[in-house]
C-alpha positions in Angstrom: -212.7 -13.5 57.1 -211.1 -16.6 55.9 -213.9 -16.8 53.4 -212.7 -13.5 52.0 -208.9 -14.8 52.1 -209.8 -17.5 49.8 -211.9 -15.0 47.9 -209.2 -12.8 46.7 -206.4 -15.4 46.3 -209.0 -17.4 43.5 -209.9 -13.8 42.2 -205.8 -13.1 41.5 -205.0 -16.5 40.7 -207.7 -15.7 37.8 -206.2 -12.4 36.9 -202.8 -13.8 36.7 -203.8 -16.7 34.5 -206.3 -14.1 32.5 -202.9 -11.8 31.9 -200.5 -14.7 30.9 -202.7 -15.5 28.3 -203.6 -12.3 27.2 -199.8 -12.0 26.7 -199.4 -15.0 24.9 -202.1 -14.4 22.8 -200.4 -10.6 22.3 -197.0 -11.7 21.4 -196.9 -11.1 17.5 -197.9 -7.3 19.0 -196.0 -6.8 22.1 -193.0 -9.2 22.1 -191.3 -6.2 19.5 -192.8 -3.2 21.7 -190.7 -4.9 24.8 -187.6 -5.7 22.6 -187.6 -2.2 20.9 -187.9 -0.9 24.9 -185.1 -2.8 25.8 -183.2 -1.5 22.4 -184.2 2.3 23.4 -182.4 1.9 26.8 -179.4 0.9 25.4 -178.9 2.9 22.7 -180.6 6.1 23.6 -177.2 7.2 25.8 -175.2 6.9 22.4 -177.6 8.7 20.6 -177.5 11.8 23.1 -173.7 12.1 22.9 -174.5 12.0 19.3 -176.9 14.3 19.0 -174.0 17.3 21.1 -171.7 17.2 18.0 -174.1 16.3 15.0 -177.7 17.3 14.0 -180.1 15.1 15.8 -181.4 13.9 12.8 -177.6 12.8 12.0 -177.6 11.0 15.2 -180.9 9.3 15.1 -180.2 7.3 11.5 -176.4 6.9 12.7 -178.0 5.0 16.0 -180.4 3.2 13.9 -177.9 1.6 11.8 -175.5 0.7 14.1 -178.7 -0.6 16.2 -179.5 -2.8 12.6 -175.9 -3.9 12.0 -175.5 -5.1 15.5 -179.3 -7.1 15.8 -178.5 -8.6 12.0 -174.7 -10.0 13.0 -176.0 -11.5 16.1 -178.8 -13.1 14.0 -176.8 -14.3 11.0 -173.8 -15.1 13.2 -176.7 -17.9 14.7 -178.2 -19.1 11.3 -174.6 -19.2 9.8 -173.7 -21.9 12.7 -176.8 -23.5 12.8 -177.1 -24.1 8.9 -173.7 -25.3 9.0 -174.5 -27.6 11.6 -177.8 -28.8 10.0 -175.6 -29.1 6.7 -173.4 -31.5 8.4 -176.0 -33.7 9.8 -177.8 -34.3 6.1 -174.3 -34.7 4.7 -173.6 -37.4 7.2 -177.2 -38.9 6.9 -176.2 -42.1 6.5 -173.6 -42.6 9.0 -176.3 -41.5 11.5 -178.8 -43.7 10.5 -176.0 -46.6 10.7 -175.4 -45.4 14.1 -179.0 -45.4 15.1 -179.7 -48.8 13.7 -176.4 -50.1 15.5 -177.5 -48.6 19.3 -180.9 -50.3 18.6 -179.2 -53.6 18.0 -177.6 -53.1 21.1 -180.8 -52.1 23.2 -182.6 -55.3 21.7 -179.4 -57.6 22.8 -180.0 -56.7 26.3 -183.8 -57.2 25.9 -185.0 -53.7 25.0 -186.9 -53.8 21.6 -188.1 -50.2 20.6 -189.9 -51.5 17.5 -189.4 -51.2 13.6 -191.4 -48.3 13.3 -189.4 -46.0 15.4 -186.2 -47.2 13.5 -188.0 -46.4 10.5 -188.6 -42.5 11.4 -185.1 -41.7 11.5 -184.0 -41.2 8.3 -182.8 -38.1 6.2 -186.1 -36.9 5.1 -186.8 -36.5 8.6 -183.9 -34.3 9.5 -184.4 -32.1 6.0 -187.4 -31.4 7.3 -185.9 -30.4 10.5 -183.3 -28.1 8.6 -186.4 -26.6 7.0 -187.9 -25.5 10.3 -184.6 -23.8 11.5 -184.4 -21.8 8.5 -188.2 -20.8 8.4 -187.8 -20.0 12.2 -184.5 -17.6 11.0 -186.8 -16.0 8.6 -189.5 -15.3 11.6 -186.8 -14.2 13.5 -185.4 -11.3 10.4 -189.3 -10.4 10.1 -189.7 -10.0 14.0 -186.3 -7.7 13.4 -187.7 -5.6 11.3 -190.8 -4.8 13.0 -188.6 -4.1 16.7 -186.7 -1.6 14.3 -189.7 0.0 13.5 -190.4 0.7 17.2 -187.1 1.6 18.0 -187.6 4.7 15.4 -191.0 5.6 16.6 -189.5 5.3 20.4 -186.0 7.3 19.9 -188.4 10.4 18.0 -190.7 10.4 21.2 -188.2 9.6 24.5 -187.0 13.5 25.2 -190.6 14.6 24.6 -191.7 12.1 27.4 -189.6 12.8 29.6 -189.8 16.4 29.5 -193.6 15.6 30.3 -192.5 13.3 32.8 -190.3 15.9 34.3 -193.4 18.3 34.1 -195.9 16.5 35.6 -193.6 15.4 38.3 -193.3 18.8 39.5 -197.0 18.3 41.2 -196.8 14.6 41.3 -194.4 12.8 42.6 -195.6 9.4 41.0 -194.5 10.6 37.8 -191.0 12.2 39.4 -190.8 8.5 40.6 -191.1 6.6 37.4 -189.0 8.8 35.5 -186.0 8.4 38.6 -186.7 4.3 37.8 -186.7 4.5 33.8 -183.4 6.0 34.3 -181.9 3.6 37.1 -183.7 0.9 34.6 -181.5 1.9 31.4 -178.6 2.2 33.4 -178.6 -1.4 34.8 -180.1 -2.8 31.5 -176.6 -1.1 29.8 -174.6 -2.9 32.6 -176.3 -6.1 32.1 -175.6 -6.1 28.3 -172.3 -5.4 29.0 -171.3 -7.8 31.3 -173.6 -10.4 29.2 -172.0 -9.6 26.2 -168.2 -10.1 27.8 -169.0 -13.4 29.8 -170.9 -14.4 26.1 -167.4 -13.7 24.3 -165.8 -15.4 26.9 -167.9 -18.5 26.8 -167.7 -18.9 23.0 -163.7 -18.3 23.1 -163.7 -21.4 25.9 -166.0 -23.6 24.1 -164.3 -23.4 20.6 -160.7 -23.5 22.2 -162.0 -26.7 23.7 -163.8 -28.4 20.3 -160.9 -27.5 18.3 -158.1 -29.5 21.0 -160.5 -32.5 21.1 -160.9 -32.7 17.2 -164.0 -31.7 17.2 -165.9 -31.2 13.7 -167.5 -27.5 13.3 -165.2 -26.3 16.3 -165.5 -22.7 15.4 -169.5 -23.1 15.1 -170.5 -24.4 18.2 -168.3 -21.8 19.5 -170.8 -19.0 17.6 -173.7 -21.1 18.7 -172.0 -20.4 22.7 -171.5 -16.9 22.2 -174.9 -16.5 21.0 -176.9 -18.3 23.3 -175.1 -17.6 26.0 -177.6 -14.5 26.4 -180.2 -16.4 27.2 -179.5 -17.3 30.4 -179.8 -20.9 32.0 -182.1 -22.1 28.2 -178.9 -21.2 26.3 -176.1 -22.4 28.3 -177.8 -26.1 28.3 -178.6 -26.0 24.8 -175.2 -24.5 24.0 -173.6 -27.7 25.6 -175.9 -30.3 24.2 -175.5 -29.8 20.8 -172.1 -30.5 20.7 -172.6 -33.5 22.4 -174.3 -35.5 20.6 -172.2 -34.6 17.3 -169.3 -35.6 19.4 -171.0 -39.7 19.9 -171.9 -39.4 16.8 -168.4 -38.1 15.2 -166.3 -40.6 17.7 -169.1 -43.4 17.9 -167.9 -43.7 21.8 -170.2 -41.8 24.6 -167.4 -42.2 26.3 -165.9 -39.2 24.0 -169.1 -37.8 24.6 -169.4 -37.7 28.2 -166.0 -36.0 28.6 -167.3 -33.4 25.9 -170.2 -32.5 28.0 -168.4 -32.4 31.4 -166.1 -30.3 29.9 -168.4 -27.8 28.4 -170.3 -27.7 31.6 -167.4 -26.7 33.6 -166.7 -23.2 31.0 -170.3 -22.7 31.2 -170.2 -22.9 35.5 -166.9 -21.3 35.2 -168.2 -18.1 33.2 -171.6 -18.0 35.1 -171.3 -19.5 38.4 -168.0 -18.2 39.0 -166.9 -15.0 36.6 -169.9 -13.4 35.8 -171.4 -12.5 39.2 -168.2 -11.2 40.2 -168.1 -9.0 37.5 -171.8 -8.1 37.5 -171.3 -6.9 41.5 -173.9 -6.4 44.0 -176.0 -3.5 41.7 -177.6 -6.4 39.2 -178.1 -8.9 42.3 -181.1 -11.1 41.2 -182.7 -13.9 43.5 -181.2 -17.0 40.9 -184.7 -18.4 41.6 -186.6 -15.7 40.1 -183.6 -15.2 37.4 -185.3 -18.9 36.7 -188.8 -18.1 36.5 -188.1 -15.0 34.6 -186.5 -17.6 32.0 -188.9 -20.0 31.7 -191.9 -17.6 32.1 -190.9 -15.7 29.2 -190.3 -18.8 27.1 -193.3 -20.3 28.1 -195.3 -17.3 27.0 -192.9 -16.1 23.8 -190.9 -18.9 23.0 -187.1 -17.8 22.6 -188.0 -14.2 22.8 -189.5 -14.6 25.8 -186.8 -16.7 26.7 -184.1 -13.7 26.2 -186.2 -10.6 27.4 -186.9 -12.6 30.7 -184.5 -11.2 32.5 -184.4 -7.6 31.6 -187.9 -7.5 32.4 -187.2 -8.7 36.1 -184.4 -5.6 36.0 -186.9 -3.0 35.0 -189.5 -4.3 37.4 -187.4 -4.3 40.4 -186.1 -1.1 39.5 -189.5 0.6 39.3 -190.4 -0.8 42.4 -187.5 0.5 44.2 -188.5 4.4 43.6 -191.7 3.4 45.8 -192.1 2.9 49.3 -195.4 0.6 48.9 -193.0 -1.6 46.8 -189.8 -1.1 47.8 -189.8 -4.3 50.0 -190.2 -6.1 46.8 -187.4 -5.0 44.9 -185.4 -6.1 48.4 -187.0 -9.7 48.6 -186.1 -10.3 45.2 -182.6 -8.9 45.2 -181.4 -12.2 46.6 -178.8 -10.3 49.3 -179.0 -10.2 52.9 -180.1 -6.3 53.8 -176.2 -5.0 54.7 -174.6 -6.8 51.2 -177.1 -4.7 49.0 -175.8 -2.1 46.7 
């Protein structure tokens, strides 16, 4: 018997490396299909309402393009900050590499030598070609765009027929009554997640540029956009959000000192907004374990990359949603909740 044990924990230890890499391997092919899934469920409402005082054909281009506009501010609203950023750093080249040079002096006066060769790699050539790589990635990222749009069309056309044959075939099974009951309670949590995202996201960038701009910060009103932004990724975005300005702020003052305080500081609005705020706002409907909110976060950005990174989340939400309409599976959806059985909601 515990030969058998063993058996079947190698055999799904297999399956679940065999799947992860099947899904990495899939991403330029399903990374869109999930993000135009998660685009349908917020939009679809909107378009319904639409559709009661317009032709639905009216309503379906009308949700597209406010679908498009929204996706392309977010994603221009990023490149804009992080070009400006990288413009900065190859405009101040050569106060960097001074920098550089003069913190490895100071490493080699207390007996730390790092080598010539590694002082030799920083220069501005290297950081072009860094600037490069953002932009090509902001290109990926308009092509991956237009490809989730793509779905989104294909998926808005087909969601009432669906359901109707969801609603159909539910009538004699209730599997399918089931799955249609958790797509819904699935939409309607990935909406309120969005919402609240979006809100603690505006919040976050208002803190962070009020913050730059009193400390004298160059490019206040950019790393502010690069906190709004990233703040929907959780956890990956916050940290990435608050070390960026960081090191600009040594290398603008030439003091970590400066530095320091500029990282405390942004750490407590981030804590503030998402230890604090957010979950209070959010309320006991979206409750997540934090340690699987953590997984999801880094398993999707292991397997996507940022994409991953930011549909990581929402895919926890519409898995524990689907596994609440089933009894075999309900006691998932209440492990993972993270909320003793009489605080759920």
């Amino acid at each position: 018997m515990a030969g058998d044990g063993a058996l079947r924990a190698m055999m799904a230890l297999t399956l679940a490396i065999l799947v992860a890499g099947a899904l990495s391997l899939a991403q330029p092919i399903l990374a869109p299909i999930a993000f135009a899934l998660f685009t349908i469920a917020l939009v679809l409402p909107a378009q319904e309402r639409a559709a009661r005082v317009m032709p639905r054909g009216l309503a379906l281009l009308l949700t597209l393009l406010a679908t498009l506009v929204v996706l392309v501010a977010l994603t221009l609203a990023a490149g804009w900050a992080f070009s400006r950023a990288a413009r900065w750093v190859i405009a101040n080249a050569g106060l960097l590499q001074a920098l550089y040079v003069q913190k490895l002096g100071w490493l080699e006066g207390q007996g730390i030598t790092l080598g010539d060769t590694l002082s030799e790699t920083f220069d501005a050539r290297w950081m072009v070609r860094l600037a490069q790589g953002v932009l090509g990635q902001l290109q990926g990222i308009l092509t991956f765009l237009a490809l989730t749009l793509i779905y989104v069309l294909m998926g808005l056309l087909e969601a009432r027929p669906v359901a109707a044959q969801l609603r159909r075939m539910g009538e004699t099974r209730p599997a399918a009554r089931q799955v249609l009951a958790g797509l819904a309670v699935t939409a309607a949590k990935l909406r309120r997640y969005m919402l609240v995202r979006t809100l603690m996201s505006l919040l976050t960038g208002a803190g962070v540029w009020a913050f730059a701009t009193v400390m004298g910060l160059d490019l206040a009103v950019e790393w502010g956009v690069v906190a709004f932004v990233l703040n929907y990724i959780p956890v990956i975005g916050p940290l990435v959000a608050t070390i960026f300005p960081t090191v600009f702020a040594g290398v603008q003052f030439g003091a970590w000192q400066t530095a320091l305080v500029v990282f405390v500081a942004l750490q407590v609005i981030q804590n503030t907004v998402g230890s604090y705020i957010e979950p209070r706002v959010t309320g006991a409907r979206l409750a997540m374990s934090p340690f699987m909110v953590l997984a999801a976060v880094f398993l999707g950005a292991f397997l996507w990359g940022i994409p991953g990174a930011f549909i990581g989340v929402p895919a926890l939400i519409a898995g524990l949603a689907l596994c609440q309409q089933f009894e075999g599976s309900r006691w998932v959806a209440e492990l993972l909740s993270g909320q003793a059985p009489d605080t759920r909601g």
